[in-house]
Every structure is written in C-alpha cells, then in structure tokens.
Phi, psi and omega in degrees: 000131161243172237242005192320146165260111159312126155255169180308298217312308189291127164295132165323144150274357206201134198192085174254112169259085171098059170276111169231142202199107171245158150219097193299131190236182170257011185249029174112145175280153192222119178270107187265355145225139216208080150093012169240164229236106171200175199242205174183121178282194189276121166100338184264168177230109161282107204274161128219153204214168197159167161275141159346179181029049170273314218102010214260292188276324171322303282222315194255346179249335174303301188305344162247002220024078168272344188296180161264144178213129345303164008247042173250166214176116171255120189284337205148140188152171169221150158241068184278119169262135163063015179075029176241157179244120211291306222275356164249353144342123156287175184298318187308329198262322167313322229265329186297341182240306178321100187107013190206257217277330172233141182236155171251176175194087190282168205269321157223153222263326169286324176243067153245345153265162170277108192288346141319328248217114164293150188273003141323298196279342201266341183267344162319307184340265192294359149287337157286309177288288144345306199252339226020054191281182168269159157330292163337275170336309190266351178281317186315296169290325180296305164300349152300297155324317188277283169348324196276319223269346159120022176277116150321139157043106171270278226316310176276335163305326186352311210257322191230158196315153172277023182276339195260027160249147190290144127028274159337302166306298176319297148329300194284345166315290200309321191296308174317316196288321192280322177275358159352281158299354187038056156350100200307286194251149179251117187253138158240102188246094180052079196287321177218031183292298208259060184205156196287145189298320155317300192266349152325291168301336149309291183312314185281357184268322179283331169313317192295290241266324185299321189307291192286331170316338200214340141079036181255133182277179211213137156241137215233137175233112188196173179222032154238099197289337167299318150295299168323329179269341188262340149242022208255168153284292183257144161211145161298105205242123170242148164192128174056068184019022145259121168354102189252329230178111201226151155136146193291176213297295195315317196291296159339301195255305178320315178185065168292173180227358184263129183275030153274282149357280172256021141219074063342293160338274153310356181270315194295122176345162168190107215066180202251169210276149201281136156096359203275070191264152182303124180292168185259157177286057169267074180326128175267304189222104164239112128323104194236152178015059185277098195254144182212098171236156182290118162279138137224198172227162173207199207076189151272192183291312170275026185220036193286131188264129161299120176220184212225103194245119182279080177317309184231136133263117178054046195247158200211121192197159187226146180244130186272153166292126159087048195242176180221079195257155209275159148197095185258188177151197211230174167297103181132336181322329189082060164260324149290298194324296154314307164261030160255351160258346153297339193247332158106352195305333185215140198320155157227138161267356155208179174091175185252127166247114207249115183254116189042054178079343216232144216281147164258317180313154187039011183312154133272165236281336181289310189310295201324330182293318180284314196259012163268006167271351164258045170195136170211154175265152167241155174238180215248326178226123195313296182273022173258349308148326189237123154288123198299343199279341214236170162310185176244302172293337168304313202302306206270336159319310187296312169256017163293310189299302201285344176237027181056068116342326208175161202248163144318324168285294197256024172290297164021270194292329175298290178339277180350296201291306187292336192284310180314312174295308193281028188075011202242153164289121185298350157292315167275061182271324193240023185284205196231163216264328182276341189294347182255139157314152157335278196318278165335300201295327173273004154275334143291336187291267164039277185320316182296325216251304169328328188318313188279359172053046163319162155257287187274145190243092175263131169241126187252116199037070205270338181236322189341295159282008138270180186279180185299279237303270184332318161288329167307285130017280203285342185258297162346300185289343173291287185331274135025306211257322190292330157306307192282348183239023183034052172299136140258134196214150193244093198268120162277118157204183178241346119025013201313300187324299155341306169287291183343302197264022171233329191253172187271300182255147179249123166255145201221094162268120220206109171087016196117319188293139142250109175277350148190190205195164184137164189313168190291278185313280193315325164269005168265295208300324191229048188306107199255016161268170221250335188278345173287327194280320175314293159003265178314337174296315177326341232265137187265126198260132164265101202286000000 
C-alpha cells in the first residue's frame, strides 16, 4: 500500500472542491452530490464508499462529464487535475485527457466493449489517438500490456472478441485498455462487484501491484468495505450524496465517529451463524449421482463437432427439514444448475432426485405441477424475475390463485399478510416492480416464493446485488421467514462470508464436481480440500 504524504507545500494531483451534482426531472429536482470535497496524491488510493443512490459514481463521472446532460447539471465546484479545473474545460480538451492522463474501469466489462470489435482494435484505439503511434506500434504496446495484466498467449487474445473471454478475463482486458496510455489517475467503479471472490482477489492484487508499478494514483468506488479496507489510503463515506465522513483507512474503520458509518459496518457479515444447532436428519431432499449435461457444436459448418458440457456430474447430497445449506463454488461450477434441475427446470441427464420420498426425475407434468407448490426459487435479480407489467398484488395473488390458495374473496387479505411477512407496506399493493429499490424488489420475489407456503426454498444468489446494509436486511428476514414458516432451504451463492453467517451445512463445487460438504464452521476452520482451502483464503477480511 502506499504511503505517499501530503506536505502543505505540494499540489494534489486531483483537488475537488464544493462538488454539487443535480438532476432536474419532471418529478423535481434531485440533488445526487451535495457540496463534497476531497484531494488525491500522485500514487495514492482514494476509497468513496456508500450505498447505491450514495452518490459515489455520479460524484466520479461528473469529473469528466460523463453524466447525461440534460437532465443532469453541476451547479458548482472545481475539479484540479495537474492544477486545470476539469469541470471547466470544453469537450475538446476533456476528450484530450480523458482516455490519456485519466482512464476508467467501469463494473461491467461486456457491456463497456464493443462486441463488433477485436479486443486488439479496441485496446489500439487511445494510442492513435492520444500517442499518434502507428498501428504497427501500437499492436505492439497493446500486446505487451496484455502479457502485464496477465493474459495467456497476448499475441492471440490480441485477435479475439471479448465474447470469447471469461468475466475475469474481460477485466484484466478492461484494466490493459486503462493502463494503455499510462495514466495519471485510474477511476475504478466497482471493479470486481460481480466476479467470484477468487478472481477478485487476482484483480485487486494486479490493480495493487500495477498502481505501484507505475505510480498511479487511484480513485476506488465500491460498497465493499472489505475490499476497501485492503486498498485504500484514504476513504470517503457517501450517503443520499452528502459527505458523511472523510479521513485515512485506519481513522475510518477504526475509529469513525459517524454513526452512519457504523453501521456500514456493522452490516458486513461475519462469523459463524448464531443460534445454528444442529437438525435431526430427517431428509427432505436427497440427491443421488445427479447429472446435467449441455450438448453443443462447434466448428465449421461441413465439420461440425459435438461436444458435450457436464455442467453438474455425478453429484450426490442430502437436505434435512429445517435446514438452511450453502451451495458455493465459482462461476461455471454448475451451482445454478443444480439448482434448476432440482426444480426440474432443466432436462437431467441422469440420477435420482427424492423430494419427500417422492422420485421428480422422470414425474409426469400434471404431478410435477402439484409439487412445485412445495418447492419454489428465489433468483438472483428481483427485477428481471418480476413481470414489469403486473402489480405487486397481481405478482403475489397469482400463485395463491393458480394453486387454489385462495379465493377472489380472501386472495386480498392473504396478499396483505405476505407483505406483512415480508416488510413491505400494504400502501404499496398496487404499485409496479419499477416503483422499489433492489432490496424491496427482492422482497417481493421473497413474498412469491413464500405464498404457496413451500417446504424448500433454492435461493439463487439471492443478495449478491446488494448493498451491505440492504443485505443485511435481506438475510434477517431469510432467518426470520425460515423460522416462522419452517422453510428448508438451498442458499446458492459465491459469498463465503454470507453463507458461512446463515447456513448450517455447506456443499462446495467445482468444474461440475461436488468436493466436499459439511457442517458450515468444520469447513472454515478446517477445509480439507485443496480448492476449498483456496476459496477461503480468497475471502477479503475486514481487520
């Protein structure tokens, strides 16, 4: 980390001051940054940290004029970079540092490329333009780049789409395009939110190691204090765009004094789950040598190949009544998989699945249908998940009404009662799936899956897009509903900490595989597999 010091003497590279940021709507003006203030040395890392609506990327997008304008507007403030005030700049001149002296790294990396575009012509791009290099030149430095940032064979990502890279990859892409040019300032806006805690932890180590290589100073935007504590110097605290909190990593986490703050804090997950005594082994859900594979082709058209993707192999496991068990692993593990084939969602190619004794493989379509009012999904994003069209009592009414639940008369009042369970205000009964925050919108998915008053529950990624706070919440109300409706449940996530402070037993997945299992604490403390023992090493701690 580094350790860089202001003296009075020295100029800042980057000096924001009375930063006011609105956005005139017709439903009124919203002051989305309000009056804040902060510096960056040469070399340094600047955390701002927040809840969604914080204000955090407005705040950092304003400073290049990324915003939309209309209807966004910076009422007042300077921004001196190199002692020029950004915020007074014509396009021309932004457009002259932008992509040269300050570069980004937006949160997600497909759709920030051009899927037209070889990831060649697109990391070339600001050395023509910027550097005037020749082609020649700049294919030269772009492959070079690629080779730092840690790409297999550069020479050949050179030549291909970023459709043909992993997540992970697509990153260490986005970061070559930024560090191109050799940047002053680095912007980072939530950098590794939606990537597995393994390859997080790659990104955030090649950010660490380029950042001192080169002596970039950094501005970090994320609402994972855990991360934030292993990089920053400095951190910010935003909320509803006002300053809540300024002041170095230690002064911050160590010894805030804003009771915003700390609880922020206090939100992040931790430890092993309170109250978590062991279920008596009355099976619910067993799984045996359970397989699910993908056909596809490849090749050209007269040489077409077959190939075969075992998404889950051979995996075999049991769930007790009232249980609440993890299922982690990385992306591509077949951890959705598992669970949408437990559910019947997808074709299985072998093995047994026994839901209360009762076989699913092979049901026919009418049973399956009665037994899927005792198995319901929560999915990971609320509002992709909620039809935008129907109401919040149309959502939770359909399927009290669709399994004969409820009546025309007491569907009404049944609604009421799930809202009540799930936290939400019964004034909001006739709003739309757009009228809620992320939190709220998974608390109606919550409500759906509950209706039917299930025994099992798969929940698939179910908080991963929230903020702490809002997660925090969201996990209380799993506790809370698993008690009160005697729920079993299947937590799908990549989350360790997450699980870890919710479930009793853990399944661990990997290529397909399932490599061990076991209570939740005997695998933190004592993991005995080697991919599991990785994971964890992964998991970023807040000290």
């Amino acid at each position: 980390m580094n350790s860089n010091k202001r003296s009075g003497k020295t100029m800042a590279l980057l000096e924001v001051n009375n930063l006011t940021v609105s956005f005139h709507t017709r439903n009124g003006v919203v002051k989305a940054v309000n009056n804040i203030s902060f510096t960056i040395d040469k070399g340094e890392t600047l955390a701002i940290v927040g809840e969604s609506g914080s204000g955090k990327s407005v705040s950092c997008y304003s400073l290049l004029n990324l915003i939309p304008k209309p209807p966004g507007k910076i009422e007042s403030g300077t921004a001196l970079f190199s002692g020029h005030d950004l915020l007074s700049m014509d396009e021309a001149a932004l457009r002259r540092i932008r992509g040269s002296d300050i570069a980004m790294i937006f949160q997600d990396p497909m759709t920030s490329l051009n899927p037209f575009l070889t990831v060649g012509e697109q990391l070339i791009e600001p050395l023509v333009y910027h550097r005037s290099y020749s082609r020649t030149e700049a294919a030269q430095r772009a492959i070079a780049v690629l080779d730092e940032v840690g790409i297999k064979n550069p020479a050949a990502a050179y030549e291909q789409y970023p459709h043909q890279f992993s997540g992970g990859m697509r990153q260490r892409v986005m970061i070559a395009m930024a560090l191109i040019t050799e940047p002053k300032l680095l912007i980072a806006d939530e950098p590794t939110t939606a990537l597995d805690v393994t390859i997080q932890a790659q990104i955030l180590a090649l950010i660490k190691e380029l950042q001192q290589r080169h002596n970039i100073a950094l501005l970090f935007i994320s609402h994972d204090l855990a991360v934030v504590s292993d990089i920053a110097d400095k951190v910010l605290v935003m909320y509803q765009g006002d300053q809540v909190e300024q002041g170095s990593r230690d002064e911050v986490f160590k010894h805030s004094q804003q009771a915003y703050t700390q609880k922020l804090l206090a939100s992040i997950p931790s430890g092993a789950k309170v109250g978590g005594e062991a279920k008596s082994a009355n099976a619910l859900l067993q799984v045996s040598g359970l397989k699910t594979y993908f056909a596809s082709r490849s090749g050209s058209w007269f040489k077409r190949k077959k190939n075969l993707n075992k998404a889950v192999d051979d995996v075999s496991f049991t769930i007790n009544r009232g249980e609440i068990v993890g299922l982690v692993g990385e992306s591509g593990s077949g951890k959705s998989t598992v669970g949408r084939s437990l559910l019947q969602l997808l074709p299985v190619t072998a093995g047994s699945i026994r839901f209360d004794d009762q076989e699913l493989v092979g049901m026919p379509a009418k049973s399956l249908k009665t037994m899927r009012r005792r198995m319901q999904m929560i999915f990971q994003d609320p509002y992709a998940s909620l039809n935008p069209r129907m109401t919040v009592f149309d959502t939770l009414a359909e399927p009290l009404l669709l399994h004969g639940l409820a009546t025309k008369k007491t569907v009404h009042e049944q609604v009421l009662m799930l809202l009540d369970d799930v936290g939400l205000a019964r004034s909001s009964l006739r709003k739309y799936p757009h009228e809620f925050s992320g939190g709220q919108r998974q608390r109606i998915a919550i409500g759906r899956a509950i209706a039917t008053k299930p025994e099992l529950i798969i929940a698939d990624e179910p908080v991963s897009a929230l903020d702490v706070t809002i997660q925090a919440q969201i996990l209380s109300l799993i506790l809370e509903l698993v008690e009160k409706h005697n729920l079993t449940m299947l937590f799908i996530s990549h989350d360790l900490s997450v699980v870890r402070s919710l479930c009793d037993r853990v399944l661990v997945m990997h290529h397909g595989h399932l490599v061990e299992q076991g209570d939740t604490e005997a695998i933190y403390q004592q993991p005995q597999h080697p991919y599991t023992q990785g994971l964890l090493s992964a998991i970023p701690l807040l000290e």
